[in-house]
C-alpha positions in Angstrom: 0.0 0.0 0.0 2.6 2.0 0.7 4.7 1.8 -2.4 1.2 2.1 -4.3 0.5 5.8 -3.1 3.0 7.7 -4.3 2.0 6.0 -8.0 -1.6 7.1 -7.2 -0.6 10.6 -5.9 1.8 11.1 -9.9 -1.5 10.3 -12.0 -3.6 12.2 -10.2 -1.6 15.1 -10.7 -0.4 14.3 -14.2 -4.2 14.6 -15.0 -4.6 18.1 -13.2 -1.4 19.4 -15.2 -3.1 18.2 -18.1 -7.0 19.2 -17.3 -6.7 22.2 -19.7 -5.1 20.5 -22.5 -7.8 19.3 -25.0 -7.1 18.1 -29.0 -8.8 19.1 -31.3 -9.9 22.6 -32.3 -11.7 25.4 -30.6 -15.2 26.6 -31.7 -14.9 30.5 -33.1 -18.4 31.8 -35.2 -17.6 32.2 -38.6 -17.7 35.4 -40.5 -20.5 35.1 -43.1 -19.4 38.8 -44.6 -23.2 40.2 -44.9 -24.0 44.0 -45.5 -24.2 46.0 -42.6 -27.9 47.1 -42.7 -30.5 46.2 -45.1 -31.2 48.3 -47.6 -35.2 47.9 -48.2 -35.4 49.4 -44.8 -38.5 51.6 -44.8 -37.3 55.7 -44.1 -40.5 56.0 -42.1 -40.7 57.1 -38.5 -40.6 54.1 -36.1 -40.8 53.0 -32.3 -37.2 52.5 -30.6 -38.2 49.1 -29.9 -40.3 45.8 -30.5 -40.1 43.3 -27.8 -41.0 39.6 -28.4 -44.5 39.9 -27.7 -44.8 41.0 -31.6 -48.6 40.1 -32.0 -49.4 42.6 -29.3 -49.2 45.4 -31.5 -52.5 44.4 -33.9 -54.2 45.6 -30.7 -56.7 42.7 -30.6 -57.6 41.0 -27.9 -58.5 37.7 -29.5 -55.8 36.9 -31.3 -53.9 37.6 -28.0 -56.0 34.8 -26.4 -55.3 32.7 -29.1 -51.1 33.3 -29.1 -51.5 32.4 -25.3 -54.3 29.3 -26.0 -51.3 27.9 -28.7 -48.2 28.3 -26.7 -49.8 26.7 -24.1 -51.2 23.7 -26.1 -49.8 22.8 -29.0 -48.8 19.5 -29.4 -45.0 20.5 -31.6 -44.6 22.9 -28.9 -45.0 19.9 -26.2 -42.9 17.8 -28.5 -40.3 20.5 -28.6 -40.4 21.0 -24.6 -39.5 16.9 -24.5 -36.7 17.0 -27.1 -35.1 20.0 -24.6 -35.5 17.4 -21.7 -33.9 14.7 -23.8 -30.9 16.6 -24.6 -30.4 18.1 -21.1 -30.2 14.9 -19.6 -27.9 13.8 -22.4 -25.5 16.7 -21.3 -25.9 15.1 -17.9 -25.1 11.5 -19.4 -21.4 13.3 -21.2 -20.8 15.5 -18.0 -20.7 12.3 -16.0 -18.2 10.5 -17.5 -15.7 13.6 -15.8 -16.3 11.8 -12.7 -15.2 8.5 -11.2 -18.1 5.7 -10.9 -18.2 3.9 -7.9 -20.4 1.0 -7.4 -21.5 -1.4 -4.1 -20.8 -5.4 -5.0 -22.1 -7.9 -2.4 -22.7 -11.8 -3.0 -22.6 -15.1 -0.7 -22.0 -18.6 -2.3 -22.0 -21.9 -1.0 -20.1 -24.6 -2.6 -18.7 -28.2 -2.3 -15.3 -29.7 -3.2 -15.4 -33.0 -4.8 -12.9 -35.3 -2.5 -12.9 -37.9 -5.2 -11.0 -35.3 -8.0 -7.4 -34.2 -8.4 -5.5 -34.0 -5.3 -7.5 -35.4 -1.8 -8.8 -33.4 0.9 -7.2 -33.8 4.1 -9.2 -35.8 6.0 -9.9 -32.7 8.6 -11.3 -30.5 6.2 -14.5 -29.3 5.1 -15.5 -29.9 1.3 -18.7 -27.9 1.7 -17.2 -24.1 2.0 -18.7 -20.3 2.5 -17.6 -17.2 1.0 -19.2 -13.9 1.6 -17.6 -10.9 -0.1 -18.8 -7.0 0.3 -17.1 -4.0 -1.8 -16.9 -0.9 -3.1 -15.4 -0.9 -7.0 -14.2 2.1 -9.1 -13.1 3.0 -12.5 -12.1 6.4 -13.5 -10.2 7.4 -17.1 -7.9 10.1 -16.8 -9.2 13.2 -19.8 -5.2 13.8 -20.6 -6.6 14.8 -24.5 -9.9 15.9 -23.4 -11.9 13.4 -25.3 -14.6 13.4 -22.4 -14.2 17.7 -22.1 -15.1 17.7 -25.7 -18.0 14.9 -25.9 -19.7 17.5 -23.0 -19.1 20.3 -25.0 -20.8 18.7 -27.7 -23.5 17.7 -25.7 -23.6 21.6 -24.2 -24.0 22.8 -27.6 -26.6 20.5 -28.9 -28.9 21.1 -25.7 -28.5 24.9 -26.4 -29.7 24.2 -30.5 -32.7 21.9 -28.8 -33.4 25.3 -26.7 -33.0 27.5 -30.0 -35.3 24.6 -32.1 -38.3 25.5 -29.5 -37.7 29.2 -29.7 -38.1 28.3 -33.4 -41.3 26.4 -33.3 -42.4 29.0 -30.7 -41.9 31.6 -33.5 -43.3 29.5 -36.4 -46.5 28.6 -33.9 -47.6 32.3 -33.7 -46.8 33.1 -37.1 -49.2 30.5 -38.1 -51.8 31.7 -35.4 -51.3 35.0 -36.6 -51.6 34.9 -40.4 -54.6 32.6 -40.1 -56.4 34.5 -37.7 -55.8 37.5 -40.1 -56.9 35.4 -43.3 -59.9 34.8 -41.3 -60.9 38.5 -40.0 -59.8 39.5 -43.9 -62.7 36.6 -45.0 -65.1 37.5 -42.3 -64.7 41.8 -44.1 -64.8 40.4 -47.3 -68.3 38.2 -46.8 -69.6 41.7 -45.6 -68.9 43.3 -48.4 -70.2 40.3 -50.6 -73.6 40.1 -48.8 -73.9 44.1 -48.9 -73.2 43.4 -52.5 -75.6 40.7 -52.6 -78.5 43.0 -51.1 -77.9 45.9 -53.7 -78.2 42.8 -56.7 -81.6 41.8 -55.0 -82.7 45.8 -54.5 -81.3 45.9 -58.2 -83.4 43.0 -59.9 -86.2 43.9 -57.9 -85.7 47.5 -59.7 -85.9 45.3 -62.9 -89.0 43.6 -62.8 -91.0 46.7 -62.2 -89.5 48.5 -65.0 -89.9 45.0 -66.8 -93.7 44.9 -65.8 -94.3 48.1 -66.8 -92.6 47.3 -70.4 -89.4 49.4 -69.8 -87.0 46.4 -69.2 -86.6 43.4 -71.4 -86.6 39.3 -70.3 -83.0 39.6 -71.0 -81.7 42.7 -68.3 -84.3 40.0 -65.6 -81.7 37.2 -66.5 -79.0 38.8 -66.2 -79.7 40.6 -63.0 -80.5 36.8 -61.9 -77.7 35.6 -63.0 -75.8 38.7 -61.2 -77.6 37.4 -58.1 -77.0 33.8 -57.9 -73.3 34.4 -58.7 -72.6 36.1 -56.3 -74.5 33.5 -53.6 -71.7 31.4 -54.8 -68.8 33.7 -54.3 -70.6 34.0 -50.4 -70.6 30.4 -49.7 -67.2 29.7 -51.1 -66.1 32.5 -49.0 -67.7 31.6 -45.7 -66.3 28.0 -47.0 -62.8 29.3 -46.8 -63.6 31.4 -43.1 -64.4 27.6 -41.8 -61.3 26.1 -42.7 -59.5 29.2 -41.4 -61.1 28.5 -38.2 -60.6 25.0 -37.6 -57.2 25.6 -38.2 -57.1 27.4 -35.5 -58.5 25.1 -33.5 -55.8 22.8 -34.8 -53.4 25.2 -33.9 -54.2 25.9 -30.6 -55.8 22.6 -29.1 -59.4 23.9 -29.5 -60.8 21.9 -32.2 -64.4 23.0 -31.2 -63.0 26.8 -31.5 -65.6 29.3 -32.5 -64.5 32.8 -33.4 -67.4 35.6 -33.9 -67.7 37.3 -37.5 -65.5 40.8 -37.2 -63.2 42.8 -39.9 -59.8 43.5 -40.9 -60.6 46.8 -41.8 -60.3 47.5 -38.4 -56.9 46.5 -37.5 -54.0 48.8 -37.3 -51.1 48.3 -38.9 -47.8 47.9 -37.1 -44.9 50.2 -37.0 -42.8 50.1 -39.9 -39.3 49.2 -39.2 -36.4 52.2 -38.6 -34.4 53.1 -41.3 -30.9 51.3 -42.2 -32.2 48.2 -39.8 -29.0 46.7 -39.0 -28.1 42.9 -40.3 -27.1 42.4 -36.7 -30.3 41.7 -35.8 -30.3 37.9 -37.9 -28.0 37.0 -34.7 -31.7 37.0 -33.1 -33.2 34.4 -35.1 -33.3 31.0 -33.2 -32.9 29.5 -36.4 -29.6 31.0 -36.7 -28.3 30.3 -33.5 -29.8 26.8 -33.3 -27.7 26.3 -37.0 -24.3 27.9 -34.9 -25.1 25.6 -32.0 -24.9 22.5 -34.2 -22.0 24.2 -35.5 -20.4 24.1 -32.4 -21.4 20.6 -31.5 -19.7 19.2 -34.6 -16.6 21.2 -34.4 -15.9 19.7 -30.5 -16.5 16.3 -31.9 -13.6 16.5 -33.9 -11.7 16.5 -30.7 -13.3 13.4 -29.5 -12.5 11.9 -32.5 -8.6 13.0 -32.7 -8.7 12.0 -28.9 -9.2 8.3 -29.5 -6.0 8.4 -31.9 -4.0 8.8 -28.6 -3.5 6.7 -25.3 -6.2 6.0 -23.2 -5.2 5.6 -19.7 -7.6 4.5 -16.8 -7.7 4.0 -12.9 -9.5 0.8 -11.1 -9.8 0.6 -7.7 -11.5 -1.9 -5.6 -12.0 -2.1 -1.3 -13.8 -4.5 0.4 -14.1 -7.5 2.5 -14.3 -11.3 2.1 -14.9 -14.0 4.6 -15.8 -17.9 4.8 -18.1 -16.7 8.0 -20.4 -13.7 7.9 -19.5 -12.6 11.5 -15.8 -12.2 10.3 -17.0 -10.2 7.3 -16.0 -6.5 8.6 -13.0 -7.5 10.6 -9.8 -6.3 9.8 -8.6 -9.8 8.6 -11.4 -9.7 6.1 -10.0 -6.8 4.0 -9.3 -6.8 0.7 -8.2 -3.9 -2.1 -6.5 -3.9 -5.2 -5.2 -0.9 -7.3 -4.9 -0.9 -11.1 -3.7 1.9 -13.9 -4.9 0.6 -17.5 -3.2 2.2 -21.0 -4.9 1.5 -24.1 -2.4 2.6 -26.5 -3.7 2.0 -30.6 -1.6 -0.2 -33.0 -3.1 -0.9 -35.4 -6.8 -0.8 -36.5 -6.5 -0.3 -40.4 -7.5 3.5 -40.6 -10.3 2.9 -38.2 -9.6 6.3 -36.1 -8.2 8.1 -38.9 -11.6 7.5 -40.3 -13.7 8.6 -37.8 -12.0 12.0 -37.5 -12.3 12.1 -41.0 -16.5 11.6 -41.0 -16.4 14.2 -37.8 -14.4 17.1 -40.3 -17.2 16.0 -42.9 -19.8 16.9 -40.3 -18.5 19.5 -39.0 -18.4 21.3 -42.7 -22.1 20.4 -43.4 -22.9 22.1 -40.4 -20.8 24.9 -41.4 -22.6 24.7 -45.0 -26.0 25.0 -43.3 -25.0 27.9 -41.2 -23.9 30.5 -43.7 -27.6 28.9 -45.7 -29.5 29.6 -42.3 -27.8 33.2 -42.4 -28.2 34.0 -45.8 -31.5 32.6 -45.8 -32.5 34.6 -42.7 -31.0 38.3 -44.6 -33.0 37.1 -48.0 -36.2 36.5 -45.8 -36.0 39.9 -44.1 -35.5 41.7 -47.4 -38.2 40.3 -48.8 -40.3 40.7 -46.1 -39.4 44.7 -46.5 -40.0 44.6 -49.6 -43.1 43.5 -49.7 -44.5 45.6 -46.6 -43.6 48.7 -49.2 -45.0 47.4 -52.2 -48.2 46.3 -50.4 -48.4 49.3 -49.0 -48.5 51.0 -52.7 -51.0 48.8 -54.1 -53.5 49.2 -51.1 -53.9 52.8 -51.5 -54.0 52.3 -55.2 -56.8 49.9 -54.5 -58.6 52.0 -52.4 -58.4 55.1 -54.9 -60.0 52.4 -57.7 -62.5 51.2 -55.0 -63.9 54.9 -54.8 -63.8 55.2 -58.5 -65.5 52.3 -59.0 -68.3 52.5 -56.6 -68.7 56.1 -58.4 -68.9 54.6 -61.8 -71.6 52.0 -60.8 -73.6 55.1 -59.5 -73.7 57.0 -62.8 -74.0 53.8 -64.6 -77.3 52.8 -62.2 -78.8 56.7 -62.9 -77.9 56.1 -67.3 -79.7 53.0 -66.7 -83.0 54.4 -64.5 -83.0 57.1 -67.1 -82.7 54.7 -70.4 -79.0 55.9 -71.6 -77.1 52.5 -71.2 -78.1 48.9 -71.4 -78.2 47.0 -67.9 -75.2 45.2 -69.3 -73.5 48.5 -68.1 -74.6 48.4 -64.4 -73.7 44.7 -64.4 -69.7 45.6 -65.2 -70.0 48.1 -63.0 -71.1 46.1 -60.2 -68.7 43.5 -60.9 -65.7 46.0 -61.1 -66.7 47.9 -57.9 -67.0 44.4 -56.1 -63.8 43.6 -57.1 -62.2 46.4 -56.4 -63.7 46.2 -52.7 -63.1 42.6 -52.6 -58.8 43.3 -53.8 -58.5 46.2 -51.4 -59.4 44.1 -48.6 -57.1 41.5 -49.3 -54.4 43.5 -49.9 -55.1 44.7 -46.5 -54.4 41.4 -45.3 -51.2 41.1 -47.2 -50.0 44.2 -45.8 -50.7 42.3 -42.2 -49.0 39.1 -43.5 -46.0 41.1 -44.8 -45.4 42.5 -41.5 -45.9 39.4 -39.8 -43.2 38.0 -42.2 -41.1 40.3 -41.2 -41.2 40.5 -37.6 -40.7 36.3 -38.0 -37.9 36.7 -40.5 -36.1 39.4 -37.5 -36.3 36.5 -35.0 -39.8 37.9 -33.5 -39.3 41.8 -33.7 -36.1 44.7 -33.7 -34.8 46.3 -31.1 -33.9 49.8 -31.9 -30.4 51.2 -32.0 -29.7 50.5 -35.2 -25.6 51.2 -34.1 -23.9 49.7 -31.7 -25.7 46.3 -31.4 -23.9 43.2 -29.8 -24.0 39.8 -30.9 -25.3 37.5 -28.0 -22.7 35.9 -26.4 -21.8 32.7 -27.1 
């Protein structure tokens, strides 16, 4: 024991010396070299600051209960919750291994010695013989190359991308909730504006068969003011059609599946601030997408080391202490003790490129996750400039639309008078009413693509900006 101590004592502190000392190489983000700032950003006045709570600024209450109803219920949320739970108790599995294991052995056995085979008994002793044996047992590899540092930092980096992967189902989740439920108030203003169109067709043919009756109309303006009316019957129910599926979504969405939402508009809604000008490309370090992409990253660049770690020694400490006895009642006396001390290298020979190999696939891995995180970037900086794009263009065509909805709700006026006063065929009222209709029906969804847009947008920022444009810090990672 005493000789074995000062053996014990040198690889414990070989192992401290070497505690910082890890193959392989270190994890440092990669420069992607995007533009500063995008340069679709709007020159309009904006707030300082968007917090995550995005949806909050449409000012409605129900689709606020519904964000809250989804993120508290949705069944890829739960799943997402489980796969964090998973990977944290993975990290616990590779943070373990740092740490000695020491397990409790007991057993009893009972035998007999044949006195017939190999040498004979002495006559005085016992064939039938006890042994009862109690211990504690340890084995404990020493990280000289930092094989077990790096599997933990892997394992660290992939429960951090499991945390980013909710955040980006989180984000995805009330996108979803959010577009819907403004397809769905956008269908509820544009079923108004179909049944108010609906009532003026009625008033209209109604208008017809009097002046019919009294010989001032022909069969042919009764048809195709019926005709008028029926079509637009359909265009109601394949409307209020569309509003149903919009709203069992929802109820998909958010766990509700008998979900009932009452009739409202989108007309009433107010749009969002536009974003500040020269919005810094900073603000992709944000996305969860991103940084779920540069956690992988990470993961795959510290299994490298594990791999070049297995192309060196591996040296291990055994230990065992315990007690053995013929008798139980001699079991814990200081007769019955028993220990042993061991120190284990496995030093590779030969394996036929086996290692080599595997530090080979792990550099493979490690550049597909690279690959994919310059994509996620430059995905994330396309996303965002489209998403400002299209905010700006909607914007233009939904006061265009507007201005032709007022011109065409004028035209079907005169053209309703030229008619009542026998200038114009009631073909003329009929494209009138069709254009104005139209026109009411395109303004209102490009209402709602204004709404989408900036939903795009604050989901293409990573769930909103945060002002100061200069100056902003990458997380830290």
């Amino acid at each position: 024991m005493i000789m074995i101590r000062p053996l014990l004592v040198s690889a414990l502190a070989l192992s401290a010396a070497l505690a910082g000392c890890a193959v392989g190489p270190d994890f440092h983000r990669p420069d992607v070299g995007l533009p500063a700032a995008f340069s679709e950003s709007s020159a309009a006045t904006a707030s300082a600051a968007i917090d995550r709570n995005w949806w909050k600024l449409f000012s409605d209450e129900a689709l606020n209960r519904l964000v809250d109803r989804a993120l508290a219920d949705n069944a890829n949320l739960q799943a997402a919750v489980a796969r964090i739970e998973q990977a944290d108790a993975v990290l616990r599995e590779a943070g373990s291994a740092l740490f000695p294991q020491v397990d409790l052995g007991a057993g009893a056995s009972r035998s007999k010695i044949s006195s017939v085979a190999g040498t004979p008994l002495p006559s005085t002793a016992d064939p039938i013989r006890n042994n009862f044996q109690v211990g504690l047992s340890t084995a404990f590899e020493l990280d000289f190359w930092g094989k077990l540092r790096r599997a933990s930092e892997a394992a660290r980096a992939q429960a951090l991308a499991t945390r980013h992967a909710h955040d980006t189902v989180a984000l995805t989740l009330v996108s979803q909730v959010t577009n819907t439920y403004l397809n769905l108030r956008s269908l509820d203003a544009q079923i108004a504006v179909s049944r108010q169109t609906l009532a003026s067709r009625e008033e209209a043919l109604g208008i017809v068969r009097s002046r019919a009756s009294s010989g001032l109309a022909s069969d042919l303006d009764i048809q195709q003011s019926t005709s008028a009316v029926s079509g637009m019957r359909a265009q109601i129910a394949d409307l209020e059609r569309q509003r149903a599926i919009a709203e069992h979504q929802l109820g998909v969405l958010t766990g509700d599946l008998e979900m009932s939402i009452p009739a409202s508009g989108v007309d009433s809604l107010p749009m969002p601030p536009l974003p500040p000008a020269g919005l810094p490309s900073a603000l992709l370090d944000g996305r969860p997408d991103i940084m779920q992409a540069e956690a992988q990253l990470a993961a795959a660049n510290a299994q490298i080391g594990v791999a070049k770690a297995q192309l060196f020694p591996s040296i291990s400490l055994t230990g065992n202490f315990g007690s053995q006895s013929k008798e139980l009642s001699d079991l814990f006396g200081s007769a019955a003790t028993i220990w042993s001390f061991g120190l284990a290298l496995d030093l590779p020979i030969f394996d036929a490129g086996k290692r080599v190999a595997r530090v080979e696939q792990a550099t493979a891995q490690q550049k597909q996750a690279l690959a994919n995180y310059v994509q996620s970037i430059r995905n994330g900086f396309s996303e965002v400039r489209d998403a400002l794009t299209a905010s700006e263009q909607y914007a233009r065509s939904a006061r265009a639309l507007q201005e032709q909805t007022a011109a065409a709700e004028r035209t079907l006026e005169l053209a309703r008078k030229r008619y009542q006063s026998g200038y114009s065929p009631y073909l003329e009222v009929l494209d009138a009413q069709r254009n104005a209709n139209d026109a009411r029906l395109g303004y209102l969804r490009s209402r709602q693509a204004q709404l989408s847009a900036a939903v795009s947008l604050y989901a293409a920022l990573g769930g909103g900006w945060y002002g100061k444009p200069e100056g902003i810090e990458a997380p830290p990672r």
